[in-house]
C-alpha atoms as an extended CHARMM CRD file, in Angstrom:
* protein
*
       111  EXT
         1         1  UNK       CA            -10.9290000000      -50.9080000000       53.7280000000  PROA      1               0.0000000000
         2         2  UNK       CA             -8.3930000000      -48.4180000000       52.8050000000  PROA      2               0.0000000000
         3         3  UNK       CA             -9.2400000000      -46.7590000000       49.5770000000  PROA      3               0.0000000000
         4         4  UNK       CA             -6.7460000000      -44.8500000000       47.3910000000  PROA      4               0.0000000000
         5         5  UNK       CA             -8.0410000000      -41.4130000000       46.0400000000  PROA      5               0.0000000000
         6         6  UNK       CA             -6.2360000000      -40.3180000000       42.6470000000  PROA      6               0.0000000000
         7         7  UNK       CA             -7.0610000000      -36.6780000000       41.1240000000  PROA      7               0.0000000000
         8         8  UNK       CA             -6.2400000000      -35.6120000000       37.4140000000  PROA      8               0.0000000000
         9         9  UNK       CA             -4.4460000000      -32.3000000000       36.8430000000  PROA      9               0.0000000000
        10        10  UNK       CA             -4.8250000000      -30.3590000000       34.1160000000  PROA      10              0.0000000000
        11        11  UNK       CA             -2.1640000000      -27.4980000000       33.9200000000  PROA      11              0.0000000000
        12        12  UNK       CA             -2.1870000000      -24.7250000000       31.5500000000  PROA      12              0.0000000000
        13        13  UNK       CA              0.5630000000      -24.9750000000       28.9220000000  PROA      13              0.0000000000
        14        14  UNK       CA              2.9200000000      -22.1270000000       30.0210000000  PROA      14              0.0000000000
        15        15  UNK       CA              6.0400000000      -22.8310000000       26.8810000000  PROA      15              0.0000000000
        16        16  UNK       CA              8.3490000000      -24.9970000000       26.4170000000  PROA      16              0.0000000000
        17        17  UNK       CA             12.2960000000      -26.8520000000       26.7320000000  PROA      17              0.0000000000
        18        18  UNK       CA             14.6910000000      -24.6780000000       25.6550000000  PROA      18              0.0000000000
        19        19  UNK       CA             17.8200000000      -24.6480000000       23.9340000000  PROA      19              0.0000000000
        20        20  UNK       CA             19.8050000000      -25.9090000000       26.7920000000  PROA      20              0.0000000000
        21        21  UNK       CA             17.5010000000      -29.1550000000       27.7240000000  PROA      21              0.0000000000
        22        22  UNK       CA             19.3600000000      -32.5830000000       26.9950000000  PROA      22              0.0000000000
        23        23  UNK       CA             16.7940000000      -35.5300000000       26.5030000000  PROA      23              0.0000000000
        24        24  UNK       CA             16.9890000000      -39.4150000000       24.9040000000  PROA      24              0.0000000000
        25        25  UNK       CA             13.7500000000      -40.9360000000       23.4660000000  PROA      25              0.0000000000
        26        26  UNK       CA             11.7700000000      -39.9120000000       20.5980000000  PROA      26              0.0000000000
        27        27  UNK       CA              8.2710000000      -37.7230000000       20.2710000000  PROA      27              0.0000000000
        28        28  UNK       CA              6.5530000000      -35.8040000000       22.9700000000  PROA      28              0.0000000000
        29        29  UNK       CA              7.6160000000      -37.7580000000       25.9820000000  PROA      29              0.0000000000
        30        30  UNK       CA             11.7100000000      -37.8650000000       26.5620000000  PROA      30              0.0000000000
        31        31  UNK       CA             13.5570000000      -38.4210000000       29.2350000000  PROA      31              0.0000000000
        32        32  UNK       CA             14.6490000000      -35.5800000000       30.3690000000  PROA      32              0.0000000000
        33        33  UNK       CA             18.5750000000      -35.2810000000       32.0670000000  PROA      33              0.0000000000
        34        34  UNK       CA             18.5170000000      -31.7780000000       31.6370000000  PROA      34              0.0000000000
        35        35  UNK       CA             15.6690000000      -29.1760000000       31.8450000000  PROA      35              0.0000000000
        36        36  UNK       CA             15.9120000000      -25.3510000000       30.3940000000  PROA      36              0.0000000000
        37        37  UNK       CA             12.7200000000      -24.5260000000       30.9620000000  PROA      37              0.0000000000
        38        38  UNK       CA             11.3670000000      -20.9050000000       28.4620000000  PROA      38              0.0000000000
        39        39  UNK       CA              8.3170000000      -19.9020000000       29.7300000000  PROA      39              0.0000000000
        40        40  UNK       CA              5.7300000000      -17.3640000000       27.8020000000  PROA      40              0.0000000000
        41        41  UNK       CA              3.2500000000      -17.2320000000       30.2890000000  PROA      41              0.0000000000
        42        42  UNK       CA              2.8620000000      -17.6120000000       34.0910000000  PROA      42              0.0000000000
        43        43  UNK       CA              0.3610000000      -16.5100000000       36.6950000000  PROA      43              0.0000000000
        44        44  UNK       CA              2.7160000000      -17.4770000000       39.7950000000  PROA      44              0.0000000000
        45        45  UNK       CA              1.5900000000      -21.1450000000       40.3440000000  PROA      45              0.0000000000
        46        46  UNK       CA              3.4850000000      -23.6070000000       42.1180000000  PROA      46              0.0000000000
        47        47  UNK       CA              2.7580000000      -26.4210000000       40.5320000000  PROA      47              0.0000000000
        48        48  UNK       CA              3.7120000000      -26.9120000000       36.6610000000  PROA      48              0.0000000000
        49        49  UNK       CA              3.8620000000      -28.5780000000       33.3140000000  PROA      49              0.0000000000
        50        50  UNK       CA              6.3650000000      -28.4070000000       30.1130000000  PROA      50              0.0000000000
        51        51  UNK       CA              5.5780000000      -32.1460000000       28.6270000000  PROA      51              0.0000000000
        52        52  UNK       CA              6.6390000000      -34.4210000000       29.5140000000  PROA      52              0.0000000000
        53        53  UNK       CA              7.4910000000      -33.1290000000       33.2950000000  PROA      53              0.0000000000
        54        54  UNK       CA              6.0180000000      -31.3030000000       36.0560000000  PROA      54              0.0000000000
        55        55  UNK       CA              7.7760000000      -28.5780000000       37.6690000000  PROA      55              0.0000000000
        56        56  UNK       CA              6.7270000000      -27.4710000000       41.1920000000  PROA      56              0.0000000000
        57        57  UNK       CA              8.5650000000      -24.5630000000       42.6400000000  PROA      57              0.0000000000
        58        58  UNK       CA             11.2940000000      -25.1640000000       45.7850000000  PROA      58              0.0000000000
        59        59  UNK       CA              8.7440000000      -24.4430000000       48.3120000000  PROA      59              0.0000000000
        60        60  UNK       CA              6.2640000000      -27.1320000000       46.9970000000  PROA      60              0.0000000000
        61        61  UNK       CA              8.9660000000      -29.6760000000       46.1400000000  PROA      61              0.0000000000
        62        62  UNK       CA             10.1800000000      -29.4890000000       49.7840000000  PROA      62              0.0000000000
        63        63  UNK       CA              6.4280000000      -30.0730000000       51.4410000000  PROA      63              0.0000000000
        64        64  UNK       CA              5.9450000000      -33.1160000000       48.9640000000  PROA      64              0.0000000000
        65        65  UNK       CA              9.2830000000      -34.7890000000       50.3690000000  PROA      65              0.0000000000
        66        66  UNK       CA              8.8560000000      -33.6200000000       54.0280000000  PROA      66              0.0000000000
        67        67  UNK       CA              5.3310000000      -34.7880000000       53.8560000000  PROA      67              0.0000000000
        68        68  UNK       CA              6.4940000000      -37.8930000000       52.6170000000  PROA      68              0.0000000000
        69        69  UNK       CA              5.1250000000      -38.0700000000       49.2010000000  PROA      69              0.0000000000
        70        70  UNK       CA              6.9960000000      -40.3390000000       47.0070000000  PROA      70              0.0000000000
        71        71  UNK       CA              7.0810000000      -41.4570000000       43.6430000000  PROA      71              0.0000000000
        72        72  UNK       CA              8.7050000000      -38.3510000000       42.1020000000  PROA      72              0.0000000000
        73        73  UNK       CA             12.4900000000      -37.1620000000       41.8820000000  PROA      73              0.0000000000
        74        74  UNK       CA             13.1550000000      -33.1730000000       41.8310000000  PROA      74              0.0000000000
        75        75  UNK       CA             15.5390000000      -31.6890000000       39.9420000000  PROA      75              0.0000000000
        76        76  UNK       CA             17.3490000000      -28.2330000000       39.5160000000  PROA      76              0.0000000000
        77        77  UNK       CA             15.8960000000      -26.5840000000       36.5400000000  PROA      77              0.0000000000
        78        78  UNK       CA             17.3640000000      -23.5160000000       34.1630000000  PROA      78              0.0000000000
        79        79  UNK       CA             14.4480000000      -21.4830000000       33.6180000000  PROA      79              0.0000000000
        80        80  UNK       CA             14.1530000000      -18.2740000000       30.9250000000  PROA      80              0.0000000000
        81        81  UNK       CA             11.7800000000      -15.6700000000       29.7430000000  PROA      81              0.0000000000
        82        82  UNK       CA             10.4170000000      -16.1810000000       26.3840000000  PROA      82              0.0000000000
        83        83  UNK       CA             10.3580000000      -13.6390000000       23.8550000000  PROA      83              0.0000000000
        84        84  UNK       CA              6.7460000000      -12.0770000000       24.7500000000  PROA      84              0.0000000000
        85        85  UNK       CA              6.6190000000      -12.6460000000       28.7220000000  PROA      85              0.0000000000
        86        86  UNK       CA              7.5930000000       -9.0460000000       29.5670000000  PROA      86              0.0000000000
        87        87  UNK       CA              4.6480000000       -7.9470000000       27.1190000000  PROA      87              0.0000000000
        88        88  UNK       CA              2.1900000000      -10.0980000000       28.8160000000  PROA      88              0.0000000000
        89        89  UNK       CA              3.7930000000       -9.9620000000       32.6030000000  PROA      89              0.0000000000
        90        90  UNK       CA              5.7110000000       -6.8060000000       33.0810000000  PROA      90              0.0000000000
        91        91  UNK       CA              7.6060000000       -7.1950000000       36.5910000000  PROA      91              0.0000000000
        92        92  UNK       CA              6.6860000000      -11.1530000000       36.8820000000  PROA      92              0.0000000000
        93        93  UNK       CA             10.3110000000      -13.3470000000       37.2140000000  PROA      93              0.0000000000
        94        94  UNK       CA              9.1130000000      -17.1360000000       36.5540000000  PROA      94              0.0000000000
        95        95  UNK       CA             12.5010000000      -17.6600000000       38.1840000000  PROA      95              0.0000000000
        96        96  UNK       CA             10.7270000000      -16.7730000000       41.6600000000  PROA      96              0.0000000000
        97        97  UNK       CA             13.8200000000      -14.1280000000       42.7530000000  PROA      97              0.0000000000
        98        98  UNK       CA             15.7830000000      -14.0310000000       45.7670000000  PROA      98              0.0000000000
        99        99  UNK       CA             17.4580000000      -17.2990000000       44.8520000000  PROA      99              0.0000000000
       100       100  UNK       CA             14.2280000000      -19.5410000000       44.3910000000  PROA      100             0.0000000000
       101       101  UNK       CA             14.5190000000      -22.7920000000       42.4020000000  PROA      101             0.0000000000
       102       102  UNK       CA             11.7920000000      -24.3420000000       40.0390000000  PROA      102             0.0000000000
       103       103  UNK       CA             12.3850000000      -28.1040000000       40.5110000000  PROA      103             0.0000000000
       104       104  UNK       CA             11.1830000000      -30.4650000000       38.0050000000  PROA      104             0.0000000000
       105       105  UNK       CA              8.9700000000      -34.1270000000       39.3830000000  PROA      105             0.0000000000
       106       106  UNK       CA              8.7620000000      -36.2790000000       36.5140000000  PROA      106             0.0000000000
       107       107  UNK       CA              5.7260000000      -36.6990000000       34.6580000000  PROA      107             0.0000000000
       108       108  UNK       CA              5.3520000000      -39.9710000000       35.2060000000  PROA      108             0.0000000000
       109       109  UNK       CA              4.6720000000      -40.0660000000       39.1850000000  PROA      109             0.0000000000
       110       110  UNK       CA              1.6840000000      -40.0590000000       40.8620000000  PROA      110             0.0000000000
       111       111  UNK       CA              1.9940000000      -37.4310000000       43.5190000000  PROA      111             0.0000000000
């Protein structure tokens, strides 16, 4: 008998949709069309949370698919420094440099 494993993530809250992000739905949990990710911390991670989405960064988001992991859609993602990352990462670019993407899986998906 084949038996499904499931794990439970629990990601560390690194900010929050910006000014640019276009949602529908109420509370906590939109729907997001368009991400602007502002983050305020990071500690290079690949995978990601600003409720009510995941982001994973291009690398991860192109194992998951090749691997054939389903369930998920990625999507391009604006990402920004908040007003204190410098202070608390001098040098660190969330944005990965060299032309790296953060891609967004929605929240709801089991990966």
């Amino acid at each position: 008998m084949n038996q499904q494993i499931y794990y439970e993530l629990t990601l560390a809250a690194l900010g929050g949709p910006g000014k640019s992000s276009e949602a529908t739905g109420e509370g906590v949990f939109k729907d997001y069309t368009t991400l602007h990710a502002v983050f305020e911390s990071w500690l290079g991670d690949e995978l990601l949370e600003i409720l009510p989405c995941f982001l994973v960064t291009s690398s991860l988001g192109f194992h998951l698919s090749s691997e054939g992991f389903s369930g998920f859609e990625l999507h391009d993602v604006e990402v920004e420094k908040g007003s204190q990352f410098d202070l608390a990462y001098p040098g660190v670019d969330p944005r990965g440099g060299a032309g790296a993407q953060t891609r967004s899986a929605d929240r709801r998906s089991r990966i």
